[in-house]
C-alpha positions as CSV (number, residue, x, y, z in Angstrom):
1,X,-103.4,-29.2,-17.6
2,X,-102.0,-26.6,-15.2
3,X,-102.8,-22.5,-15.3
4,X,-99.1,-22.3,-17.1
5,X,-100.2,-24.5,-19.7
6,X,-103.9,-23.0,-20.5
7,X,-101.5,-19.8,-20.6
8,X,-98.8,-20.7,-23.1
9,X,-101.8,-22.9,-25.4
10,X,-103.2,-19.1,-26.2
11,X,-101.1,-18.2,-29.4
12,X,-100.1,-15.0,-28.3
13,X,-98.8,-15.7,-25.5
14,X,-97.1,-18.8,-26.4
15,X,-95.0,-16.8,-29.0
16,X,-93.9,-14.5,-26.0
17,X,-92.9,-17.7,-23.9
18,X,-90.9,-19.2,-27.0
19,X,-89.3,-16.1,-27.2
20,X,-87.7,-15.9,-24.1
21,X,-87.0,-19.7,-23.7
22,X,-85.4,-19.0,-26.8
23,X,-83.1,-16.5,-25.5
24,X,-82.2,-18.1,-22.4
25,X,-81.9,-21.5,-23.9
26,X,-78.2,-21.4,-23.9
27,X,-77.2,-19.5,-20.8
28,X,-76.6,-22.5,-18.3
29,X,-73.9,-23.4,-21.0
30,X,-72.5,-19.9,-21.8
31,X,-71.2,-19.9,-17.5
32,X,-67.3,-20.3,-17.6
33,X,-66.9,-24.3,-16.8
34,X,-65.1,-23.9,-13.4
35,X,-68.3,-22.3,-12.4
36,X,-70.5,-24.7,-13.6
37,X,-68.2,-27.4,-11.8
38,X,-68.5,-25.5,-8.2
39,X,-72.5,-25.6,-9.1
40,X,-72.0,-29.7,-9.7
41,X,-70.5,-30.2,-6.1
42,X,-72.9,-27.9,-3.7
43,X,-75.4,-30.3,-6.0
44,X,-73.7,-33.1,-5.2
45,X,-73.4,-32.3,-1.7
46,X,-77.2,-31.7,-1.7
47,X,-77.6,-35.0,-2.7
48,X,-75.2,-36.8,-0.5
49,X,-76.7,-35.7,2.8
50,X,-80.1,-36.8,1.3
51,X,-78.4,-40.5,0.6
52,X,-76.7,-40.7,3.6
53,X,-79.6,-42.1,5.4
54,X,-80.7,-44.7,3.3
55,X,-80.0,-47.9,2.6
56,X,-78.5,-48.0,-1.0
57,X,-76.3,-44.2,0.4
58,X,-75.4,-46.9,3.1
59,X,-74.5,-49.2,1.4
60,X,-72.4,-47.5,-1.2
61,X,-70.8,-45.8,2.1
62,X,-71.9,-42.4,1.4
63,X,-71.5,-40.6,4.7
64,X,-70.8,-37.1,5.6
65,X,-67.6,-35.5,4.3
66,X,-66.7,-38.4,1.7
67,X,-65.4,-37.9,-1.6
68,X,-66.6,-39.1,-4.5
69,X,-63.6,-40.6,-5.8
70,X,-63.9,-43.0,-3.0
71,X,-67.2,-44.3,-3.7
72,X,-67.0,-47.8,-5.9
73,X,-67.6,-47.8,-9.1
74,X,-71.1,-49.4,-9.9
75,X,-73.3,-51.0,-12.6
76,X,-76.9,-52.3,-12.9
77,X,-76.7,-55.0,-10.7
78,X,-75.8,-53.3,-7.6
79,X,-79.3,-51.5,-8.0
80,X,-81.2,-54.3,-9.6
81,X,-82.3,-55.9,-5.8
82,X,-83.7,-52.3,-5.0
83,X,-85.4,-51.6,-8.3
84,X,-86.9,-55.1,-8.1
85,X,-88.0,-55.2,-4.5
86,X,-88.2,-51.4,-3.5
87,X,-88.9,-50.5,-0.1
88,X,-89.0,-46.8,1.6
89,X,-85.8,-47.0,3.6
90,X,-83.6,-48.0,0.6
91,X,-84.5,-44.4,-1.3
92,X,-84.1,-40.7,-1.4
93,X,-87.7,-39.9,-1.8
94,X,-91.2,-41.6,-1.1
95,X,-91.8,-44.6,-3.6
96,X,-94.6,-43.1,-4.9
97,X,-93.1,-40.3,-6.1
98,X,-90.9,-43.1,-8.5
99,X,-91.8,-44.1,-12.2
100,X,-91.3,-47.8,-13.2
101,X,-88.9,-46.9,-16.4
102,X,-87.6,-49.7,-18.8
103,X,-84.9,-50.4,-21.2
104,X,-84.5,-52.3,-24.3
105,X,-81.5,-54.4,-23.4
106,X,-79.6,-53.6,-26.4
107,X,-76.5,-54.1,-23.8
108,X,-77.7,-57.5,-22.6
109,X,-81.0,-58.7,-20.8
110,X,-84.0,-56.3,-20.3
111,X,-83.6,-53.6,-17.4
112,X,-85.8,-51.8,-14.7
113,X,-85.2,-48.6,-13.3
114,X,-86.7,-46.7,-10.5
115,X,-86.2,-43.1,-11.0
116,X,-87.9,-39.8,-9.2
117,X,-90.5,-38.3,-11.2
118,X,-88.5,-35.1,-10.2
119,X,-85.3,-36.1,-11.8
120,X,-87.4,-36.4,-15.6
121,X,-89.4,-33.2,-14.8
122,X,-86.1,-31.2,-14.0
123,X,-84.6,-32.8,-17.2
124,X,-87.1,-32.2,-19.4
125,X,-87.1,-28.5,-18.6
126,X,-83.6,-27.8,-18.2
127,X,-82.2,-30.5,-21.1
128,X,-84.8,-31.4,-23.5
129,X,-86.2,-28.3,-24.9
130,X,-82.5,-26.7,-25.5
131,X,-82.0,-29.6,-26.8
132,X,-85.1,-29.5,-29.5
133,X,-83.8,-25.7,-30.0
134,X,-80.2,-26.8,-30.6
135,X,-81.8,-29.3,-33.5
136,X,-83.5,-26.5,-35.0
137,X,-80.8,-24.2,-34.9
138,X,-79.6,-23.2,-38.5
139,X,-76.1,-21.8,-37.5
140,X,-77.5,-18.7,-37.4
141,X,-80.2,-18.8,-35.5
142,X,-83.2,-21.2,-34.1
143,X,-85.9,-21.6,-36.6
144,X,-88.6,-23.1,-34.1
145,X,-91.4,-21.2,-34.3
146,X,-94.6,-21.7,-32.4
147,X,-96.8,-24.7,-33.1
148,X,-94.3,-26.3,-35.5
149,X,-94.6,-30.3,-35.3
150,X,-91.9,-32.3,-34.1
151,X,-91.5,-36.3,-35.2
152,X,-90.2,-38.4,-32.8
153,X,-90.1,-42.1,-33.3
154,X,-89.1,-43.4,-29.6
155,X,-90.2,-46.2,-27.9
156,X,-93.8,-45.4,-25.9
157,X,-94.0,-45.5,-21.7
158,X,-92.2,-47.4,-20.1
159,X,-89.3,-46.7,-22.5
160,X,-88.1,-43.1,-20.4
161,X,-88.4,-41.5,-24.4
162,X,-92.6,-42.2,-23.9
163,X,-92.8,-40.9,-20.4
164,X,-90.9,-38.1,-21.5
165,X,-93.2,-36.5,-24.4
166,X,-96.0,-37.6,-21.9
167,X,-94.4,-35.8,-18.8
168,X,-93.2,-32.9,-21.2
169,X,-96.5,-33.1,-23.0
170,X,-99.3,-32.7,-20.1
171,X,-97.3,-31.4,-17.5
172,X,-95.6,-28.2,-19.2
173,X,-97.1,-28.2,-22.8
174,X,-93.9,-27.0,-24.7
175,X,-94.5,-24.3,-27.7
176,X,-94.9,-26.9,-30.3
177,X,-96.4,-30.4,-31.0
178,X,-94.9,-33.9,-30.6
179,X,-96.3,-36.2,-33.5
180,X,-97.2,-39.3,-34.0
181,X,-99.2,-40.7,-31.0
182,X,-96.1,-42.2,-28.7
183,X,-98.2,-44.7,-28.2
184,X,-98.1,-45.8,-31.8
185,X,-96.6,-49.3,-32.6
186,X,-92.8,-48.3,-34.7
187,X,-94.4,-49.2,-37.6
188,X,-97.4,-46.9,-37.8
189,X,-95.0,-44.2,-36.5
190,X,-93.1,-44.7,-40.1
191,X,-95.6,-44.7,-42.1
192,X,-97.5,-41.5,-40.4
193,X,-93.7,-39.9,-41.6
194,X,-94.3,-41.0,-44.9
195,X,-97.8,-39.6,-44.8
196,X,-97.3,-36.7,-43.4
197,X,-93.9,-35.4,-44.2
198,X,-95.0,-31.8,-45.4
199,X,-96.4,-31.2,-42.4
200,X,-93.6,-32.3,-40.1
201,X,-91.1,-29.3,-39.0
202,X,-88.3,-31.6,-37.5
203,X,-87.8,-35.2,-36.5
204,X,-85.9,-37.4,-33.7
205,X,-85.7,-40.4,-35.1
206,X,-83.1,-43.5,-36.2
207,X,-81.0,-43.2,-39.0
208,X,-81.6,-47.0,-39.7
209,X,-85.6,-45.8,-39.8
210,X,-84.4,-42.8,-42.2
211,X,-82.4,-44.3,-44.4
212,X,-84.2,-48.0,-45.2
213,X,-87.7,-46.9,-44.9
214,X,-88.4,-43.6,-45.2
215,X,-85.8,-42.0,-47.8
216,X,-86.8,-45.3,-50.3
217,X,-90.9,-44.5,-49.7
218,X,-90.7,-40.9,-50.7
219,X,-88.2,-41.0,-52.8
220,X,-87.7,-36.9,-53.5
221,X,-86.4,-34.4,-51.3
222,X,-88.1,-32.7,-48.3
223,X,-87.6,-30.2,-46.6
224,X,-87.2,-29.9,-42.7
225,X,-86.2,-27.6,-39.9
226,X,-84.1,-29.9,-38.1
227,X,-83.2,-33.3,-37.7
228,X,-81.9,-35.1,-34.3
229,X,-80.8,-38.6,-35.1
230,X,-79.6,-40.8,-31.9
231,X,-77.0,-43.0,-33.4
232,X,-73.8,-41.3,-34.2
233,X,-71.7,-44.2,-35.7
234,X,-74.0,-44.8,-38.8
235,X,-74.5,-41.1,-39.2
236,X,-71.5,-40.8,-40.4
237,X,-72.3,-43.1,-43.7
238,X,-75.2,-41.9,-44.7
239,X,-74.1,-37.7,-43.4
240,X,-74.8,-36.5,-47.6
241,X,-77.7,-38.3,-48.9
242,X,-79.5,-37.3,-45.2
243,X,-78.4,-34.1,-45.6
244,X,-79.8,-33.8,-49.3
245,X,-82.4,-35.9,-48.6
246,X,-83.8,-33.5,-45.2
247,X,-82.6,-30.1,-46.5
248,X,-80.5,-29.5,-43.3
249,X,-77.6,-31.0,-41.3
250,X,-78.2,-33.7,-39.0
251,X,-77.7,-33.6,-35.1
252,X,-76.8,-35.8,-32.4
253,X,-76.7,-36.3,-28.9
254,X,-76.2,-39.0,-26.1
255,X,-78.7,-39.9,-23.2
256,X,-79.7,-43.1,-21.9
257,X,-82.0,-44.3,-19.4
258,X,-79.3,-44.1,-16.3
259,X,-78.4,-40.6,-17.7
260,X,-82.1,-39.5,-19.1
261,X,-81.0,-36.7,-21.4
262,X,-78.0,-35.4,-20.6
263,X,-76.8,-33.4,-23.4
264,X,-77.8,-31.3,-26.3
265,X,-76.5,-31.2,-29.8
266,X,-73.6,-29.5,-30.9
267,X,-74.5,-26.6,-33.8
268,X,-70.5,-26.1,-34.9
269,X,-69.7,-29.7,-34.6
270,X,-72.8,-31.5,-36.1
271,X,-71.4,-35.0,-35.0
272,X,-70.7,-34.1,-31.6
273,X,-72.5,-33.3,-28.3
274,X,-72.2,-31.2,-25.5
275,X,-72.9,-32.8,-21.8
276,X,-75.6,-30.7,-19.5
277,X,-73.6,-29.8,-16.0
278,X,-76.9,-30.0,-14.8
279,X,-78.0,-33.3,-14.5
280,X,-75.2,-35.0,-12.6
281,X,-71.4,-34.9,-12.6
282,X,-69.4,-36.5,-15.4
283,X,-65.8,-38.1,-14.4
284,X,-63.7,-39.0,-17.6
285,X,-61.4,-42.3,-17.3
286,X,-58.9,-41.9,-20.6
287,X,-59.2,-45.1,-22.9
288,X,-56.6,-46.3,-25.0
289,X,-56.9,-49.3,-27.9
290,X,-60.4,-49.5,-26.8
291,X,-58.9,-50.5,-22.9
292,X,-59.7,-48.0,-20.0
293,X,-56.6,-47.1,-18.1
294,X,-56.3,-48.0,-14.1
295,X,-55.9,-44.5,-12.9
296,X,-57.6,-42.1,-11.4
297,X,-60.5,-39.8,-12.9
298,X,-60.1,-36.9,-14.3
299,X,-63.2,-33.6,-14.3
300,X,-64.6,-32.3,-17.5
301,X,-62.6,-29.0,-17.5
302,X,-59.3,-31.8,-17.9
303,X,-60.4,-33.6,-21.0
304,X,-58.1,-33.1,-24.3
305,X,-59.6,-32.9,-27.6
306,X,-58.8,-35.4,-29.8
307,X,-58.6,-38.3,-26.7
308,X,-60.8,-41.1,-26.0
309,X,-63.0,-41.4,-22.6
310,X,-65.2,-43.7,-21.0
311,X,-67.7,-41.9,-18.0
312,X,-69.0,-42.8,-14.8
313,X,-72.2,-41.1,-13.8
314,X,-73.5,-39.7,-10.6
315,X,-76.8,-38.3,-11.0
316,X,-78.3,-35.5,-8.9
317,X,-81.7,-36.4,-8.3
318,X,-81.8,-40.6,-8.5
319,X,-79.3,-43.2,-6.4
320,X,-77.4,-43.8,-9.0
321,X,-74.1,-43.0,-8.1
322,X,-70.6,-43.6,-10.2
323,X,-72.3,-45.7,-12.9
324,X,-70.2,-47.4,-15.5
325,X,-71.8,-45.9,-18.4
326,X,-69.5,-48.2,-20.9
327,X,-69.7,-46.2,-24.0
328,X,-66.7,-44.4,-25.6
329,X,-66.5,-41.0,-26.3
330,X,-64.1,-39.1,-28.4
331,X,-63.7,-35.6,-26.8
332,X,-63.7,-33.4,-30.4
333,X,-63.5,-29.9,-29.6
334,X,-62.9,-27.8,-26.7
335,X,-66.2,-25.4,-26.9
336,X,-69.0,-24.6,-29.6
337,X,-68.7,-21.0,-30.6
338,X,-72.0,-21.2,-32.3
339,X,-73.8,-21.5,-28.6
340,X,-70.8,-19.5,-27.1
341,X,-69.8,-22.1,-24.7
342,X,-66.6,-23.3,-23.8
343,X,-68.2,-26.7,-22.6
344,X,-65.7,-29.8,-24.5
345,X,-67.7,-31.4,-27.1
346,X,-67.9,-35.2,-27.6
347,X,-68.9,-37.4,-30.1
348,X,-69.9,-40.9,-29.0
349,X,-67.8,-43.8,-30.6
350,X,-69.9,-46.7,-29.3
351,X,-69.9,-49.7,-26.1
352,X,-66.3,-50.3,-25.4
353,X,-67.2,-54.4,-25.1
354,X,-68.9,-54.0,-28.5
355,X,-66.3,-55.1,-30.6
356,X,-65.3,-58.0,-33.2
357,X,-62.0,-60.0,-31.9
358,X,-60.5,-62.4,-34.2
359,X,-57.8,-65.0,-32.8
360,X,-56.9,-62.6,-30.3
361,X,-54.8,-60.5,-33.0
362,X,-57.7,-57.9,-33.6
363,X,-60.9,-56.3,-32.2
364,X,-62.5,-54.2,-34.7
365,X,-65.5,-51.8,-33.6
366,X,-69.0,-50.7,-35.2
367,X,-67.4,-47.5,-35.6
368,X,-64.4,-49.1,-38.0
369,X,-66.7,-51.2,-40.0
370,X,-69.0,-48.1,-40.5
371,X,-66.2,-45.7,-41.3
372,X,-64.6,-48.7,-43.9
373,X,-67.9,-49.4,-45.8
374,X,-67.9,-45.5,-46.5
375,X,-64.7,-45.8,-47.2
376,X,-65.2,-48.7,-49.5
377,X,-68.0,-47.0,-51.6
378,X,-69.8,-50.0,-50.4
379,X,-74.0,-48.2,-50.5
380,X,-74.8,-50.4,-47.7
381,X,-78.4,-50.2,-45.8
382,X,-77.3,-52.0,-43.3
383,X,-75.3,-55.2,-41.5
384,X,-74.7,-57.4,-39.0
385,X,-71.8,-59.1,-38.1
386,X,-71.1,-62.2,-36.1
387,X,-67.5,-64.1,-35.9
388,X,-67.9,-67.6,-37.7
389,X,-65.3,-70.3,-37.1
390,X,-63.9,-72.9,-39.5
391,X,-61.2,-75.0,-39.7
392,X,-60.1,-73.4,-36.1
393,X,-60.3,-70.3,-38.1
394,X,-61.8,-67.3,-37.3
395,X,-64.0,-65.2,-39.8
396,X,-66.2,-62.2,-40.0
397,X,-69.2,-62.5,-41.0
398,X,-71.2,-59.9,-42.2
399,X,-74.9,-59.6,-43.2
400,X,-75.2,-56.8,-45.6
401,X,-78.0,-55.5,-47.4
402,X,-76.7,-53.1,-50.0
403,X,-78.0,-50.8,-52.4
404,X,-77.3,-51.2,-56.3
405,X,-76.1,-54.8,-57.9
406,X,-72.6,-55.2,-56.3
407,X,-71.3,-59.1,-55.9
408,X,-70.6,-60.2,-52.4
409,X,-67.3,-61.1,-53.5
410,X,-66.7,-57.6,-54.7
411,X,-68.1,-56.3,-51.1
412,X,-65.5,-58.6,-49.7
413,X,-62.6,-57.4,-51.6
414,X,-63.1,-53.8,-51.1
415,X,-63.7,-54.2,-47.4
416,X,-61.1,-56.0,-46.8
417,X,-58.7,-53.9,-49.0
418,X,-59.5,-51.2,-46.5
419,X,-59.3,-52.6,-42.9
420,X,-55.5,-53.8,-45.0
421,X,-54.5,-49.9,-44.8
422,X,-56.0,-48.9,-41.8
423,X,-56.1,-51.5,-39.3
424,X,-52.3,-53.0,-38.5
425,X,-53.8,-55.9,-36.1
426,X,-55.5,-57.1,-39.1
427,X,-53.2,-56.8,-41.4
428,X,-51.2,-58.7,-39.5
429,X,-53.7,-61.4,-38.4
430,X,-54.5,-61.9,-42.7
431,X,-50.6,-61.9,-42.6
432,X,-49.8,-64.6,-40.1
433,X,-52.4,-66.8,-41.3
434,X,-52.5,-66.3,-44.7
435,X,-56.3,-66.2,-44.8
436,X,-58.9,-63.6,-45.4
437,X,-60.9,-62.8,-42.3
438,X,-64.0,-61.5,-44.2
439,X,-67.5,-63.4,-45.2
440,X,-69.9,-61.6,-46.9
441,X,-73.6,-62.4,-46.8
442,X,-76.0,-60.7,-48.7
443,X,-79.7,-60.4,-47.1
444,X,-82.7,-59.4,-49.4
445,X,-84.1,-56.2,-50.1
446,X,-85.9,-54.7,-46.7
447,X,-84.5,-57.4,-44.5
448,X,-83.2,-54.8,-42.2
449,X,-86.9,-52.5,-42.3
450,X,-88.7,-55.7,-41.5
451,X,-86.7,-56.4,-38.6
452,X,-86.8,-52.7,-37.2
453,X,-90.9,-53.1,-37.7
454,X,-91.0,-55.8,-35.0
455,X,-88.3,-55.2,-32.4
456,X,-89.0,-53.5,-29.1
457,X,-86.9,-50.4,-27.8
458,X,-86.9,-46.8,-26.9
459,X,-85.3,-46.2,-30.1
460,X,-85.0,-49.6,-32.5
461,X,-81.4,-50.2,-34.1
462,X,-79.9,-52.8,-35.6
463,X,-77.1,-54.5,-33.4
464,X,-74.3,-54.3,-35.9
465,X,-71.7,-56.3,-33.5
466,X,-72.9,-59.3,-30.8
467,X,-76.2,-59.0,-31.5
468,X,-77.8,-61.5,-29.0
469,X,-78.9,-64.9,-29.8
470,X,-82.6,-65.0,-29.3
471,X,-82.5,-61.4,-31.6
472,X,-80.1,-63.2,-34.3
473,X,-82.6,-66.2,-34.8
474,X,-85.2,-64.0,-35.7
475,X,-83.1,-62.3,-38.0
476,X,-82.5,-65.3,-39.9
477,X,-86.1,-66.3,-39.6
478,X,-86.8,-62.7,-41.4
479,X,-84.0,-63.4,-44.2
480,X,-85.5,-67.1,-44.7
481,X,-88.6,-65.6,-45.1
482,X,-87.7,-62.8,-47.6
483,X,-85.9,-65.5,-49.7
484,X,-82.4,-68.3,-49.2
485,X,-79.6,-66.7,-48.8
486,X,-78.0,-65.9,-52.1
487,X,-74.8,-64.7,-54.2
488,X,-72.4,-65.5,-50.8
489,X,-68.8,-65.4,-51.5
């Protein structure tokens, strides 16, 4: 433990050192954007002359005096050879100075990263403690207080959430207390919550986790501080019973393992996000129908509010350079007044290939299906869908586990009833064909908690669209084991 830490683990002290990170928590945001935007490029420029003279800046053509714009565009696989075979020449810094970091391939097969030490350091600082403060912030004010214990039910090391509270954890011991263990398996993480819930201040954690184990184990109403919940889409379902269920209004943001955390919640938007200027420059490609358009980028201070972006990332302090991030993001707001910044404010709509297509006439998202089970009054858990042919037909077929006694058919007709009035591809694909696209399957009672037990990741979800083959199987095997599939339409 360093001389800082010893210092701020002495109660007195550490109340004077949450004070003032308290009051400064916000200021890199509060800076006029144009300003924060000059900041980026000296950054960038930093960075550049740093890549210049090795082999991946080389090879992405990074020289002095070129433009970002005129970099290509990359993905995974451009770094993969590097990350799997390192040697000196080929990065920024000394390979020791790197940490093996892992995802859980929720986009496809399994990925390493080699990222500086530096770069998580500089984000856990800068990024993830506003970002705990903006979770505890009641609109009024932040209600952290020293020594309070914070949940979080992330993947352990090498998932970048485990070396995080490690990193954050030994190396500048924050004002208050992750809990569990990280290094606890999921399911002894859950059931430490449902242990120890009166002594838990706030919690990071899935709203899958929330609201299929958690909410049905306690049963009454708690009461937290603050609750940071990673996956936007199904937030919005289950936004009032959390809310009752926690005592406060849930909060989002976005960060992934190219990224690291990038962003802090928003407090005057409570579905949206706002992006940190700090950790790398954003560029903003509009999307329309769910299709990127071939133009040029635009900077942050040029996004609309109410339009539709995908992002590629350059980050300051690792190689990667004009990543396709290939998420959506729906820009909501142009500032947060709460945090008095004038930073845009996103919400995150989900992976832009993530989508159901049926014959060609439709491609229906995880963000539609969520938003038209709400709108449905269908009290799902949770689902999965996969697209079933028969008869050179095209269905979708969704596992659902549901709440109450309602009939798959009934499921069926009140989905279906919706996507009608919102959806005009699928209207018109029912039309055309004169068919019903839907298939409902229900699953038994905890088939979606026992699944979350035994999958691997940084945070576990449930794939609601594609989920891969080898993950689907075991599904099943879970469903078959729970009992035979039962009341199907």
């Amino acid at each position: 433990m360093s001389f800082l830490s010893k210092i701020i683990s002495i109660p007195s002290i550490g109340r004077m050192a949450l004070k003032y990170l308290k009051k400064r928590a916000f200021k890199p945001y509060q800076i006029p954007i144009e300003e924060a935007i000059e900041k980026q490029y000296r950054m960038l420029d930093t960075k550049f002359k740093k890549m210049q003279k090795t082999d991946i800046g080389k090879k992405l053509g990074i020289s002095k005096g070129v433009k970002l714009q005129n970099l290509p565009i990359t993905e995974y696989s451009f770094y993969q050879p590097f990350y799997v075979n390192p040697y000196p020449s080929a990065f920024m810094y000394p390979l020791e100075d790197y940490m093996k970091v892992k995802t859980s391939g929720t986009a496809g097969k399994e990925k390493w990263f080699l990222l500086p030490q530096k770069k998580l350091l500089k984000a856990f600082k800068e990024t993830v403690i506003p970002f705990i403060f903006a979770g505890f912030h009641d609109g009024k004010k932040i209600t952290l207080e020293y020594g309070d214990n914070v949940y979080i039910n992330f993947g352990p090391a090498p998932f970048i959430s485990g070396i995080l509270v490690i990193m954050g954890s030994t190396k500048i011991k924050p004002p208050f207390n992750f809990v569990p263990d990280v290094n606890l398996s999921y399911k002894d993480k859950v059931q430490y919550f449902i242990l120890n819930h009166n002594e838990i201040d706030a919690a990071m954690i899935p709203v899958s986790t929330l609201v299929s184990q958690i909410m049905p184990a306690i049963k009454t109403p708690i009461k937290l501080k603050g609750l940071l919940v990673p996956d936007t889409p199904a937030l919005g379902t289950y936004l009032d019973e959390i809310q009752e269920f926690v005592g406060v209004t849930p909060r989002t943001a976005y960060g992934s393992v190219e990224t690291g955390p990038c962003s802090l919640p928003s407090v005057q938007h409570s579905m949206g996000f706002i992006f940190d200027l700090r950790r790398g420059v954003f560029e903003f490609i509009p999307v329309k129908d769910r299709e990127a358009k071939k133009e040029k980028t635009i900077a942050i201070n040029e996004v609309n509010a109410g339009e539709t972006y995908k992002i590629l990332f350059t980050d300051f302090y690792s190689e990667i350079t004009r990543y396709d991030i290939k998420d959506s993001f729906l820009c909501i707001a142009k500032g947060d007044e709460i945090l008095g910044t004038e930073f845009p404010v996103f919400k995150l709509l989900g992976r832009l290939e993530k989508t159901i297509s049926l014959l060609n006439f439709t491609r229906i998202s995880e963000e539609e299906l969520v938003s038209a089970f709400k709108a449905a009054e269908v009290p799902i858990i949770d689902f999965t869908t996969k697209v079933e042919s028969k008869k050179g037909m095209e269905y979708m077929l969704i596992f659902v586990e549901h709440k109450g006694k309602m009939q798959p058919s009934e499921i069926k007709r009140r989905l279906h009833e919706r996507l009608l009035e919102v959806d005009r591809d699928y209207r018109d694909l029912g039309e055309f064909f004169d068919y019903v696209p839907i298939r409902i399957r229900s699953v038994p009672k905890g088939t979606f908690a026992e699944y979350l037990k035994e999958k691997e990741g940084t945070h576990p979800k449930v794939e609601r669209i594609d989920m891969k083959e080898e993950e689907f199987r075991r599904f099943l095997q879970i469903v078959g084991r729970k009992t035979q599939l039962g009341n199907n339409d």
